[in-house]
C-alpha positions as CSV (number, residue, x, y, z in Angstrom):
1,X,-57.2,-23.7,-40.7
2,X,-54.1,-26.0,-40.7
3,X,-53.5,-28.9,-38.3
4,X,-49.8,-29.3,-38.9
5,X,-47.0,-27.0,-38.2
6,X,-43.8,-27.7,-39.8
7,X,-40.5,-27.1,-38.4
8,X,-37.0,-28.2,-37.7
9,X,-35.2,-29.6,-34.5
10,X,-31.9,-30.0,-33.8
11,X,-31.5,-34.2,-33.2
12,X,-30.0,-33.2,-29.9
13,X,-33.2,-32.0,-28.5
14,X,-35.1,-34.6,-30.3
15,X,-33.2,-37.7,-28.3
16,X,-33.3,-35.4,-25.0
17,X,-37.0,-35.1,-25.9
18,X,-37.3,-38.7,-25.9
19,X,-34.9,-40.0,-23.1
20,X,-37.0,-36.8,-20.8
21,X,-40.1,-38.9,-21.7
22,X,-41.6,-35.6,-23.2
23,X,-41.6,-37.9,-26.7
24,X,-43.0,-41.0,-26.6
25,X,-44.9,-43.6,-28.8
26,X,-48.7,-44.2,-29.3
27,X,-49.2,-47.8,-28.2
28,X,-50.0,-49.1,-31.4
29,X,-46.8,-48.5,-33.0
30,X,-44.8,-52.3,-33.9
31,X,-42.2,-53.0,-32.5
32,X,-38.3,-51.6,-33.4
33,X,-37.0,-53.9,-36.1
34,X,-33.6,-52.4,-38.0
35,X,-30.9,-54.7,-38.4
36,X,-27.0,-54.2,-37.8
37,X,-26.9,-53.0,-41.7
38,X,-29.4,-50.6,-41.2
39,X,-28.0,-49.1,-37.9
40,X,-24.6,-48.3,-39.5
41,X,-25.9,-47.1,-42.9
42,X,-27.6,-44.2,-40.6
43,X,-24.7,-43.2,-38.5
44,X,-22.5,-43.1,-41.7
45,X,-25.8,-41.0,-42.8
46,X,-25.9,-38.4,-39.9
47,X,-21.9,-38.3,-39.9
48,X,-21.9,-37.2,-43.7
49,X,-24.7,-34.6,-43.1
50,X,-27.3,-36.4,-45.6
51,X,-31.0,-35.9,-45.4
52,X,-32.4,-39.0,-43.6
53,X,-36.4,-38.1,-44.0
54,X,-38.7,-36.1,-41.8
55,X,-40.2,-37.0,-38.0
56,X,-43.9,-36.6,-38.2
57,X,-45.2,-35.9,-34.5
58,X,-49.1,-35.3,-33.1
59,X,-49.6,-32.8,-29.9
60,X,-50.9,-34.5,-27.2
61,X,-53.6,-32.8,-25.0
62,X,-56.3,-33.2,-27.9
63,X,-59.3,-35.3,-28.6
64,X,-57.1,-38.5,-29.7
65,X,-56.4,-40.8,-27.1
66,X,-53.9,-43.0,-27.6
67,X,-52.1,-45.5,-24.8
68,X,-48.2,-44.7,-25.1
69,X,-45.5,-46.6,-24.4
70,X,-41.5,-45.4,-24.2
71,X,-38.8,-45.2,-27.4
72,X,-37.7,-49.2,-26.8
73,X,-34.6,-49.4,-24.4
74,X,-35.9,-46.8,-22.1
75,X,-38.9,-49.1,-20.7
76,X,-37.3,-49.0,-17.5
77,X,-36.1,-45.2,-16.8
78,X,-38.8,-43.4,-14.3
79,X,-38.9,-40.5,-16.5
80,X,-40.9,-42.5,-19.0
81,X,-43.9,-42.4,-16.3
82,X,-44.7,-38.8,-17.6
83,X,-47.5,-38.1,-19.7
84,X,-45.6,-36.9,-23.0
85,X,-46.1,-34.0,-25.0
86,X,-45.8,-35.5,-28.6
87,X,-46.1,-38.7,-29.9
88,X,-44.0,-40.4,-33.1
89,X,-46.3,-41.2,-36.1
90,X,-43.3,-41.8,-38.7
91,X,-39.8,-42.0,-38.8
92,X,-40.1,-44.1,-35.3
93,X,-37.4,-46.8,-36.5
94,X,-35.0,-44.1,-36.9
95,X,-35.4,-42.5,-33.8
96,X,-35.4,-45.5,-32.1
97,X,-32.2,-46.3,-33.2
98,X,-30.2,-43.0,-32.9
99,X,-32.0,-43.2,-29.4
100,X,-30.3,-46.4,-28.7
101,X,-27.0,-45.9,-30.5
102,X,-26.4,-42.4,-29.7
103,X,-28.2,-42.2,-26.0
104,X,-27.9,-45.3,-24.4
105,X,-24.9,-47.0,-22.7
106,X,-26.3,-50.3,-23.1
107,X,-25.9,-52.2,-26.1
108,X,-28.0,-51.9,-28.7
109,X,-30.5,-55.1,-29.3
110,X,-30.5,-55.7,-32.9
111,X,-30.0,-58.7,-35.6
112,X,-27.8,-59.6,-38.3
113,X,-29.6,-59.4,-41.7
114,X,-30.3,-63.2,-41.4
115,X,-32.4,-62.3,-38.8
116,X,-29.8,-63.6,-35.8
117,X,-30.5,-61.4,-32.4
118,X,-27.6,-59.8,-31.8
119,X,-26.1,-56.8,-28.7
120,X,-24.1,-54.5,-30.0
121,X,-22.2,-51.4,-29.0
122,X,-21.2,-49.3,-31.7
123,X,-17.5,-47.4,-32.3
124,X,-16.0,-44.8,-34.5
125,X,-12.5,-46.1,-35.5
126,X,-11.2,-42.4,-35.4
127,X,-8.0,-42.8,-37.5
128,X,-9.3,-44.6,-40.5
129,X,-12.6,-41.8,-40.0
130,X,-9.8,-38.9,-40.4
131,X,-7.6,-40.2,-43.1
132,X,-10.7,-42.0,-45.6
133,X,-13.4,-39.2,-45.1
134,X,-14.9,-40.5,-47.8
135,X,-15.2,-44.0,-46.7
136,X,-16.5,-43.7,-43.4
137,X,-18.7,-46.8,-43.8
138,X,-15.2,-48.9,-43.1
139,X,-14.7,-46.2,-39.7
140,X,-18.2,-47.7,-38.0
141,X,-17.8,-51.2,-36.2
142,X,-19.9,-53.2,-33.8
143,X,-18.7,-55.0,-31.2
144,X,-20.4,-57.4,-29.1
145,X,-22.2,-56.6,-25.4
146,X,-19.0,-56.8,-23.5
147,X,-17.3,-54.2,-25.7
148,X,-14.9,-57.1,-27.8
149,X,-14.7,-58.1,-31.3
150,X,-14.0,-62.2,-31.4
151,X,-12.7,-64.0,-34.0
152,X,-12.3,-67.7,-34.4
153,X,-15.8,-68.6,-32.9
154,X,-15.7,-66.4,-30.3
155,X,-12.7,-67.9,-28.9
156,X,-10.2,-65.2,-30.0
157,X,-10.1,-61.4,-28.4
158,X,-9.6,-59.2,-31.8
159,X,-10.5,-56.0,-30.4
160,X,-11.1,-55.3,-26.7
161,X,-12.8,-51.8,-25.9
162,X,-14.3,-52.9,-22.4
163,X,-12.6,-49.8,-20.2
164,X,-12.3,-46.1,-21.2
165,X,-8.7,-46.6,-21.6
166,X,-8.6,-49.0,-24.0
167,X,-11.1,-47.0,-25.7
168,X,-8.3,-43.9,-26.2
169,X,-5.1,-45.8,-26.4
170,X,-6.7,-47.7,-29.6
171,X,-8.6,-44.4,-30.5
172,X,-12.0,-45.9,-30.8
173,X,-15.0,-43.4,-30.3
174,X,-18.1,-44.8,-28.2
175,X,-21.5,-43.6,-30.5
176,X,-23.0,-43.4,-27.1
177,X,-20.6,-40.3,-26.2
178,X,-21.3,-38.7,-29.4
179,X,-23.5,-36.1,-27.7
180,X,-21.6,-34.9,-25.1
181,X,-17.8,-36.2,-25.0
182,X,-16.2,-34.5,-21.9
183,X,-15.7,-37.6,-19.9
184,X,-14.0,-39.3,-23.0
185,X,-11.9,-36.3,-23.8
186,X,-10.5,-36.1,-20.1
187,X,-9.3,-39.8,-19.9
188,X,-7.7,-39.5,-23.5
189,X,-6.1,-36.6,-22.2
190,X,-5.0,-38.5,-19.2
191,X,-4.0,-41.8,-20.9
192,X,-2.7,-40.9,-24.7
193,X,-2.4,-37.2,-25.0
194,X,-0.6,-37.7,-28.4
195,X,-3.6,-39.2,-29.7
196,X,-5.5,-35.7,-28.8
197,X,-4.8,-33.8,-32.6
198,X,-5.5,-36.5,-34.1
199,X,-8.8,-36.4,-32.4
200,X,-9.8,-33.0,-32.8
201,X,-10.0,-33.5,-36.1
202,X,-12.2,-36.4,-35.9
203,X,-14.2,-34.1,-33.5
204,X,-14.8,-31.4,-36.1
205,X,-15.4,-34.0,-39.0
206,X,-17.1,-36.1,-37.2
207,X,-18.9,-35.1,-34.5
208,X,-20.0,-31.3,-34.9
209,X,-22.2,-33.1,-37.6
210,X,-24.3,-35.1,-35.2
211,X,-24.1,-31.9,-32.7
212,X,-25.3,-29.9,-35.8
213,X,-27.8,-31.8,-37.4
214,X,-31.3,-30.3,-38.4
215,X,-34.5,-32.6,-38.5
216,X,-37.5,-31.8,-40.3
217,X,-40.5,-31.9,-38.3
218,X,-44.1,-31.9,-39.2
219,X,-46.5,-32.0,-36.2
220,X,-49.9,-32.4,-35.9
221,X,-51.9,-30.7,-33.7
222,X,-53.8,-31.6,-30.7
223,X,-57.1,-29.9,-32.7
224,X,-56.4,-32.8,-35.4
225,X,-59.6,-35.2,-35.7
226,X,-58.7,-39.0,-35.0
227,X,-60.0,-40.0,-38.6
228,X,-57.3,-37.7,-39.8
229,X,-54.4,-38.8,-37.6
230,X,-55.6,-42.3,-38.6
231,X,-55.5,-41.9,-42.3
232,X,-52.4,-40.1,-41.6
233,X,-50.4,-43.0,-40.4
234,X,-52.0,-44.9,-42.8
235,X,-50.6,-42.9,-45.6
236,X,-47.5,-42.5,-43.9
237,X,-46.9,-46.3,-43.5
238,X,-47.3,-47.1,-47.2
239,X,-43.4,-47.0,-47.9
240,X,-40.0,-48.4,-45.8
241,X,-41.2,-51.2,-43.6
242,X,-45.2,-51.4,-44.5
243,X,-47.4,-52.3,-41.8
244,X,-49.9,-55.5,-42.1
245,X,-53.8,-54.9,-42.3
246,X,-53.7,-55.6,-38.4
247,X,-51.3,-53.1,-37.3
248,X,-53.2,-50.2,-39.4
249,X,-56.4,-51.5,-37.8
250,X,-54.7,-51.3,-34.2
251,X,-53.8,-48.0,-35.3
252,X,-57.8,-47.5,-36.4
253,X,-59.2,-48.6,-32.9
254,X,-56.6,-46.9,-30.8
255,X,-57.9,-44.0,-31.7
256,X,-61.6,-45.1,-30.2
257,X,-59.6,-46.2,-26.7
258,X,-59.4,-50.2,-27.6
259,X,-56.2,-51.9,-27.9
260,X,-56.3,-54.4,-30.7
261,X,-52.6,-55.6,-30.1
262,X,-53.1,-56.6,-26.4
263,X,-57.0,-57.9,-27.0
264,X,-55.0,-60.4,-29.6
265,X,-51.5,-61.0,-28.2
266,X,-52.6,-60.4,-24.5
267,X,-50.7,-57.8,-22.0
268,X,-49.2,-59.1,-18.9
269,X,-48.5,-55.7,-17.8
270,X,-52.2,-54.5,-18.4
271,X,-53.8,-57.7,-17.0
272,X,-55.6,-58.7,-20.7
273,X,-55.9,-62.3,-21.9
274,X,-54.8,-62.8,-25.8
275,X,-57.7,-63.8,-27.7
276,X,-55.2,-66.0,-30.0
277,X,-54.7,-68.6,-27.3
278,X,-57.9,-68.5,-26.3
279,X,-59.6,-69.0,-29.8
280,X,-56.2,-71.7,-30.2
281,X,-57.4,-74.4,-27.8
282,X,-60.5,-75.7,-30.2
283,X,-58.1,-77.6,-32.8
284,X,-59.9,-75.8,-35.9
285,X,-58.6,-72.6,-34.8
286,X,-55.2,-72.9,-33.6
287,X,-53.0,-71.6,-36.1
288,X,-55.5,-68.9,-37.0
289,X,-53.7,-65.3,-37.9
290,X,-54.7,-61.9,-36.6
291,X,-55.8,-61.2,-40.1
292,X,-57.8,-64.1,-40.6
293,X,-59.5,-63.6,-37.6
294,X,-60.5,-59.8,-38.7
295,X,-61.6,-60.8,-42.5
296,X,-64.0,-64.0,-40.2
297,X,-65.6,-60.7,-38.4
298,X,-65.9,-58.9,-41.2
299,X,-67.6,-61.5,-42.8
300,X,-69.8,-62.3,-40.1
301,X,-71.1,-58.2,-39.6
302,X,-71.3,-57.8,-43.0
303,X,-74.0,-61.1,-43.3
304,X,-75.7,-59.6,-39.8
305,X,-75.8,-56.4,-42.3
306,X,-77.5,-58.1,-45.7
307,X,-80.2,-59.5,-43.3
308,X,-80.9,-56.2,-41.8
309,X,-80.7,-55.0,-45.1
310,X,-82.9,-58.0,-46.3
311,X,-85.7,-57.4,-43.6
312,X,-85.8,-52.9,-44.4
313,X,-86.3,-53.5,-47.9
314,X,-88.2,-56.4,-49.4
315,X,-87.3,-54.8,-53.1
316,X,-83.3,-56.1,-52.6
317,X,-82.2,-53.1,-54.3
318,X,-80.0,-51.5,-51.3
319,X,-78.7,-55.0,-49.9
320,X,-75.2,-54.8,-49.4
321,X,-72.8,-58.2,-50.4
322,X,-71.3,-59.9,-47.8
323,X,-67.7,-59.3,-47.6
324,X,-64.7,-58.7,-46.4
């Protein structure tokens, strides 16, 4: 019998899914990491109608456990206290970011691709989107967390997009109104109704292609064993931004009901020391990596299982080597 179902989902009901709480993360998942580069390259993506890869979900409800935490930037809503329904195995750095860019008024907390932690809000310049269709990538900009591009070290006002208004008069589009732009429509109708054609277009070009967009799905289901939803991620997380040998050993003991992350790092929210600090005040061990510290056990239960081996069978011919 097969454990997965696969399906598609419109990416509106995907993001309401995950702003309703309904999808959610297993705990174990790292953190959200795309940069500034990445975050327009998929909204030029989605506007254009290209394939961006499949969402791979579990069922909740089965015999796999895992702690879950919300889509990052929606830590805070109270509808993230629910239990959800699915949880995101792959694909989570794009829905994060679609979640953020498309659902969320505040600004998006990203980087530049130096690495510099940046807040963005990100805009649809609707006139160059309408006349260079096919150079959309030029339409998307980023402004900073008070909705203004600087110049001149910050000290000069390039663009300013802080009200509605200014928003229509300069005919900027808000990605966080891409869903559902009502209240937009009704101030530009208010405050440049000449500017209205020219938006219509942009609407249908635009867009209808975020309103229309299909996502495959492939979700497991809550009968799947949690040796196979393990080896699934692990498969799964071979490719785009590869986890370490710790996170895919989180992943590993999440599934037995023991959080690796917060036994290492500590969790002020679930009242857990972190082992690193704790291991960090004898000298020898301070700067000591998460990895380093797994291959040491290893090592260690791997000697504890030679001697066992050692005392069964005086011959030496089943004695396993230590390693790790």
């Amino acid at each position: 019998m097969s454990t997965f179902d696969s399906t598609k989902s419109s990416l509106q009901d995907l993001l309401k899914g995950i702003c309703d709480g309904k999808i959610q993360l297993p705990d174990f998942q790292r953190g959200w990491v795309w940069d500034d580069d990445h975050i327009r390259d998929l909204l030029v993506s989605i506007a254009r109608s290209f394939p961006v890869g499949a969402i791979m979900l579990l069922e909740t409800g089965g015999q796999v456990k895992f702690q879950t935490r919300p889509v990052e930037g929606l830590e805070n809503c109270d509808n993230q206290k629910v239990n959800p329904e699915k949880l995101i195995l792959d694909d989570q750095q794009r829905r994060t970011t679609l979640t953020q860019a498309l659902s969320l008024t505040s600004p998006v907390k990203t980087r530049t691709s130096m690495g510099k932690r940046i807040k963005r809000h990100y805009y649809f310049d609707i006139k160059a989107a309408v006349e260079s269709p096919n150079d959309l990538e030029s339409a998307v900009i980023a402004v900073d967390e008070n909705r203004q591009l600087r110049t001149n070290f910050g000290r000069d006002v390039e663009l300013d997009l802080s009200t509605r208004e200014l928003e229509c008069e300069q005919l900027f589009f808000p990605c966080d109104q891409v869903m559902n732009s009502d209240e937009w429509e009704e101030t530009l109708n208010t405050v440049a109704p000449d500017n209205f054609p020219l938006y219509m277009s942009f609407r249908k070009d635009v867009l209808k292609p975020f309103r229309e967009y299909q996502l495959p799905v492939i979700q497991l289901q809550k009968e799947t064993s949690k040796e196979a939803v393990c080896l699934v991620f692990e498969k799964v997380n071979t490719g785009g931004v590869q986890l370490s040998v710790f996170e895919l050993i989180t992943a590993s003991y999440a599934a037995e009901g023991f959080n690796l992350r917060d036994d290492w790092f500590g969790s002020e929210l679930r009242n857990v020391d972190s082992r690193k600090k704790r291991i960090a005040k004898d000298p020898l061990l301070e700067n000591v990596e998460a990895t380093e510290f797994l291959q040491a056990i290893t090592l260690v239960q791997t000697l504890l299982r030679k001697k066992s081996d050692i005392a069964a069978d005086k011959s030496g011919k089943s004695i396993r080597p230590v390693s790790a």
